[in-house]
C-alpha positions as CSV (number, residue, x, y, z in Angstrom):
1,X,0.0,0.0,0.0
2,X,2.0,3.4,-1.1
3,X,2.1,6.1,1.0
4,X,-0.5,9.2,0.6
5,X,0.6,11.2,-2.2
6,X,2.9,8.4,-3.6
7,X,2.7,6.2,-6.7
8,X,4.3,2.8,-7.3
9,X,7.2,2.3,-10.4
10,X,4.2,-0.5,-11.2
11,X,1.7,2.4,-12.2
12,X,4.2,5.1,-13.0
13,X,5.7,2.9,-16.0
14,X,2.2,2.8,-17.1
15,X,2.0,7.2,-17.0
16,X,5.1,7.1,-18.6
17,X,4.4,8.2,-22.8
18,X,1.0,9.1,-22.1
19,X,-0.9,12.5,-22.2
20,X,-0.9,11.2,-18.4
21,X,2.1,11.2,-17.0
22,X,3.4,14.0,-14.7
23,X,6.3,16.0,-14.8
24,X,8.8,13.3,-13.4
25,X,11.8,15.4,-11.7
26,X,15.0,13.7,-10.1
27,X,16.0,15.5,-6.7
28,X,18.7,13.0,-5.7
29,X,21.6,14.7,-4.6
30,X,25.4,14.8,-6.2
31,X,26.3,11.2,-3.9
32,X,23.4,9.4,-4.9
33,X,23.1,10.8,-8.3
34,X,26.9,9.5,-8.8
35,X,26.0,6.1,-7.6
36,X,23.6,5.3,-9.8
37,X,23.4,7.7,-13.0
38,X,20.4,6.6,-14.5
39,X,17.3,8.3,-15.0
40,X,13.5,7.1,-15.3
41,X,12.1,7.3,-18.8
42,X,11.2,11.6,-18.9
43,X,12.9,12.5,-16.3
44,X,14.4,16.3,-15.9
45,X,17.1,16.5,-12.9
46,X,16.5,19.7,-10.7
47,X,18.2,20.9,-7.3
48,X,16.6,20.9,-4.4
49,X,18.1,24.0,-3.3
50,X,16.3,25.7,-6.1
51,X,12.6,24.5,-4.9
52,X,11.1,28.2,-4.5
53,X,12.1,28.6,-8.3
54,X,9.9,25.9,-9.4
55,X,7.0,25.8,-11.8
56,X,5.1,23.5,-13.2
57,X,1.6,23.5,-15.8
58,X,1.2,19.6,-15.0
59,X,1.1,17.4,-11.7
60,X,4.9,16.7,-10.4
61,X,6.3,13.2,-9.6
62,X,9.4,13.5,-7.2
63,X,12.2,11.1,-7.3
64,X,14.7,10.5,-4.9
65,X,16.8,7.5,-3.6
66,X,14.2,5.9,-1.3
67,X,11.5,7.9,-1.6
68,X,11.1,8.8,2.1
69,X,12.4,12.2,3.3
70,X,14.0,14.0,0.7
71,X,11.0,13.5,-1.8
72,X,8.9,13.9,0.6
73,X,9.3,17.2,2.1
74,X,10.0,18.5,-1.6
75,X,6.3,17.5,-2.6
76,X,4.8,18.7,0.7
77,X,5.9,22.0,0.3
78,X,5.0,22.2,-3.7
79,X,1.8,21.2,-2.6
80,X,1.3,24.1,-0.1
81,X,2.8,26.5,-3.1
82,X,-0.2,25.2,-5.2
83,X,1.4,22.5,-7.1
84,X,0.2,19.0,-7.4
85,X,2.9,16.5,-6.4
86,X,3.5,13.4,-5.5
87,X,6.8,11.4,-5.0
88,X,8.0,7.7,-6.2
89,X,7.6,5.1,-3.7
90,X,10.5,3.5,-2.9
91,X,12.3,5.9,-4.8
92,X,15.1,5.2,-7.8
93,X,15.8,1.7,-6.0
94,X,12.5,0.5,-6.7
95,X,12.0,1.6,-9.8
96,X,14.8,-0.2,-10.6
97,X,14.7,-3.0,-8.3
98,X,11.4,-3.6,-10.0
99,X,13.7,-3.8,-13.4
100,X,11.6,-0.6,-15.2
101,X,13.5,0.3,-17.7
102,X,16.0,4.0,-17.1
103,X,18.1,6.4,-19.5
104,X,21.8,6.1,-19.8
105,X,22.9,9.4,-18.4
106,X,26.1,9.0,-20.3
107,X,24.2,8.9,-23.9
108,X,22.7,12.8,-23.7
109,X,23.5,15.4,-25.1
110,X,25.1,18.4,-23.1
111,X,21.9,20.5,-22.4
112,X,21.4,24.4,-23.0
113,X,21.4,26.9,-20.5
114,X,17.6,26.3,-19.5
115,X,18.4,22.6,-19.4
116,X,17.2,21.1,-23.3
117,X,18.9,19.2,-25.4
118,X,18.8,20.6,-28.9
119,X,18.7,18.4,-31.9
120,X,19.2,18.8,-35.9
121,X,18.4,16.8,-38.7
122,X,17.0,17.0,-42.6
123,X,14.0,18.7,-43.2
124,X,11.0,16.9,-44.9
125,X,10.9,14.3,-42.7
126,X,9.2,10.7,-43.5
127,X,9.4,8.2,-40.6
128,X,13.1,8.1,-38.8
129,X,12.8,12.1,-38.4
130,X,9.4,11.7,-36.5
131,X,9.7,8.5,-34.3
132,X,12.8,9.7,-33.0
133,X,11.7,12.9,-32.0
134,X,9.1,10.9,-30.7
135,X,11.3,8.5,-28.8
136,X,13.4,11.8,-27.5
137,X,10.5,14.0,-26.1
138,X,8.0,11.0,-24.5
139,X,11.7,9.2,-22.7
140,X,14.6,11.2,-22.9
141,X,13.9,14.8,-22.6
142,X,10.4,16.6,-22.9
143,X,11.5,19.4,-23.4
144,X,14.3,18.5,-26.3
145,X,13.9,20.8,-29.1
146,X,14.6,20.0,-33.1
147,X,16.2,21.7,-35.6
148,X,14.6,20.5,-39.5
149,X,17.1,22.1,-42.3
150,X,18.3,21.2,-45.7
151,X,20.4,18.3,-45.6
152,X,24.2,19.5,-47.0
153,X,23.6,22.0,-43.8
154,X,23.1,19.5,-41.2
155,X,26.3,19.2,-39.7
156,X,27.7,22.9,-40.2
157,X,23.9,23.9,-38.2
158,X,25.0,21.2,-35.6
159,X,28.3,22.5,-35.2
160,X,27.6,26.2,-34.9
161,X,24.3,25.8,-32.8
162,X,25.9,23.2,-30.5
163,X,23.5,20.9,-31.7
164,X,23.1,16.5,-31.8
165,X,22.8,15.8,-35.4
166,X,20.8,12.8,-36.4
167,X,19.1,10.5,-38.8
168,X,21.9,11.2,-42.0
169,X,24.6,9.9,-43.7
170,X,28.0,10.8,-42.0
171,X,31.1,9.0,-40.8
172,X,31.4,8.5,-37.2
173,X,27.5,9.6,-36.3
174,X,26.1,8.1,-33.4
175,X,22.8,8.6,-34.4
176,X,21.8,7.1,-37.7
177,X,21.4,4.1,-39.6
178,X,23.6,1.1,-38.8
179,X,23.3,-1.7,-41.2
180,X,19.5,-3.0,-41.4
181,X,18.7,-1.1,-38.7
182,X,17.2,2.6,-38.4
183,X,18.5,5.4,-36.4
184,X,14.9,4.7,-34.0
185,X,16.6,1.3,-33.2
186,X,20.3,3.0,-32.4
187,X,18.8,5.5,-29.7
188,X,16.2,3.0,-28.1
189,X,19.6,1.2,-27.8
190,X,22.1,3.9,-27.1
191,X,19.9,5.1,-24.4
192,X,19.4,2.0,-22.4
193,X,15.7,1.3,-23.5
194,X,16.6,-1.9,-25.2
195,X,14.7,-5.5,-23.6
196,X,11.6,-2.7,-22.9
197,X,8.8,-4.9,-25.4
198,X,6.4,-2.0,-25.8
199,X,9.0,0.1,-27.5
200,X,10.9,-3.2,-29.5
201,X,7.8,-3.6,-30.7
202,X,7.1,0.1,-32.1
203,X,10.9,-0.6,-33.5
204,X,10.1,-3.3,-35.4
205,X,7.0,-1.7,-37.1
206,X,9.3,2.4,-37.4
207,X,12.2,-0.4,-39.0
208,X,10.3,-1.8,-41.7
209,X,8.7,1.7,-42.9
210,X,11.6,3.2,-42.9
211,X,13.7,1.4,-44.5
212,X,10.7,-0.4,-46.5
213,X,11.1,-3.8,-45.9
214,X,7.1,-3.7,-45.1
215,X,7.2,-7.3,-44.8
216,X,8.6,-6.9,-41.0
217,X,5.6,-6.7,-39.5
218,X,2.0,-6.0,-40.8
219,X,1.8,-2.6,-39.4
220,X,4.6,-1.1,-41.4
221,X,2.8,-0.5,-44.6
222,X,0.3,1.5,-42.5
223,X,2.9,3.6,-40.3
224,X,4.6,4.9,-44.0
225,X,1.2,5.4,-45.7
226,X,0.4,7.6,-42.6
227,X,3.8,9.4,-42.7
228,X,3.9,9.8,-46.2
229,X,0.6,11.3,-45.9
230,X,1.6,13.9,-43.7
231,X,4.8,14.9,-45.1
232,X,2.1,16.2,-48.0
233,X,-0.6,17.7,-45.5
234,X,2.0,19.7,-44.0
235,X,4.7,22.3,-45.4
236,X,6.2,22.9,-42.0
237,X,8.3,20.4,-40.6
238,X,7.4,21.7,-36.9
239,X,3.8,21.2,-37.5
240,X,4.3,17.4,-39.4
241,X,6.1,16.9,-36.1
242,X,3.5,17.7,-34.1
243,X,0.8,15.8,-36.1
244,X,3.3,13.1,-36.0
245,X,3.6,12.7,-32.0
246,X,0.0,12.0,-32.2
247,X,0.5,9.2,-34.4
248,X,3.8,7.4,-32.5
249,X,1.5,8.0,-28.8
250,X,-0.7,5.9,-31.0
251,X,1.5,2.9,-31.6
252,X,3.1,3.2,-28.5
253,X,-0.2,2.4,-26.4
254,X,-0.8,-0.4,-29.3
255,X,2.8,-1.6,-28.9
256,X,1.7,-1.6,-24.9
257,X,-1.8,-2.9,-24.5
258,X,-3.6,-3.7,-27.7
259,X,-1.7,-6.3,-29.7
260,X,-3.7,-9.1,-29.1
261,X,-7.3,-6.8,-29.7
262,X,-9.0,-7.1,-32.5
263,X,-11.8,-4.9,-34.4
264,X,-14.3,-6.4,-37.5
265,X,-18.2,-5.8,-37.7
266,X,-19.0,-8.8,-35.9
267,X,-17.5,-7.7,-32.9
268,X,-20.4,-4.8,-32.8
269,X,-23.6,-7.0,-33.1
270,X,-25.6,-6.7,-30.0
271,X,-25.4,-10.8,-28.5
272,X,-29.5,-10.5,-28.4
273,X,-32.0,-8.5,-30.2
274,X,-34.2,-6.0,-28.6
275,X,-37.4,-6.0,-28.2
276,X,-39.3,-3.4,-28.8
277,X,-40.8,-2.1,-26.0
């Protein structure tokens, strides 16, 4: 039974991706940080020393190392400011007792000076250049931001806007294709999310669009109907992207809970017929 104001890893890996999830925010300190430097899917590291400077437009999920004082007495007194909050029971060592899946702290970018990771690529995107965008904002970093320019001007943009290239052609990039596999596959590997099924399955359907082998999995041919679709419904690349989220929070929660569902016209007739009264 969790504590008032306290949610289990159990339900939190369900908020996690999902128009429901809080703002997750890491208060552990430099020790504990240092001892295990990992982060839950979405997390944002803050200092507790800055509390008073807080803000937040959704509810607040607290995580430190046990999930007793420190978080705690952070939530309490964001509550009393207004704030909704509640803190991780058991703290980072559940979570990952429980063996949720966490971010390689190692694998992100350096962050700006109002702490987001900024990221370029080729304009006009198709598949790669929304699901990881996709795969960046709902686990790495909400508030990541992405750069969409011609492509001979990727690396020169990344260079003098201190940016994380991704998804082209170029020797030595971490982030693209490598052999069969898309640049989706390299960061849900690069960051640590690798073994979690809900997004290997989302890979496996993002793979086979992308690189249109549609025969990997059924749902492929539909995933690059839809994005081809909306690279013509949209001039702006910002806007696709935004349409595009939609999509990928789609087939995430299909990847997560509906594999097995099923939907024909059969499934809609009424077991009895009324009678009329």
């Amino acid at each position: 039974m969790p504590f008032t104001n306290a949610i289990t890893a159990d339900k939190l890996v369900r908020l996690i991706a999902t128009p429901r999830s809080p703002a997750i925010i890491d208060i552990r300190g430099p020790s504990d940080f240092d001892a295990l430097p990992q982060l839950i899917p979405g997390a944002t590291r803050r200092s507790l020393a800055q509390l008073e400077h807080w803000a937040a437009g959704t509810p607040v999920l607290l995580v430190c190392s046990d999930g007793r004082a420190v978080s705690q007495g952070a939530a309490a007194w964001l509550r009393q400011a207004g704030i909704a909050a509640e803190v991780l029971e058991g703290g980072m060592a559940a979570w990952v007792a429980a063996g949720r899946p966490t971010i390689d702290i190692a694998a992100l970018p350096k962050r700006d000076a109002v702490g987001r990771t900024l990221w370029v690529t080729r304009a006009r995107p198709k598949v790669d250049r929304i699901a990881c965008p996709w795969l960046i904002r709902r686990f790495v970093d909400p508030q990541a931001q992405f750069l969409f320019v011609p492509a001979p001007d990727v690396l020169d943009v990344a260079e003098r806007m201190a940016a994380t290239p991704f998804d082209i052609q170029a020797e030595g990039l971490r982030w693209t294709h490598q052999g069969e596999r898309c640049t989706f596959d390299a960061m849900i590997e690069g960051f640590g999310l690798a073994g979690f099924t809900p997004l290997e399955r989302l890979a496996t359907i993002v793979r086979g669009a992308d690189t249109n082998r549609l025969d990997f999995a059924p749902e492929a041919a539909g995933l690059l109907a839809i994005s081809l679709g909306l690279s013509r419904a949209y001039a702006d690349d910002l806007e696709q992207l935004e349409a595009g989220l939609l999509v990928y929070d789609a087939l995430y929660r299909w990847s997560r809970d509906a594999t097995s569902e099923t939907h024909d016209w059969a499934s809609h007739t009424p077991s009895t017929k009324r009678v009329p009264a």
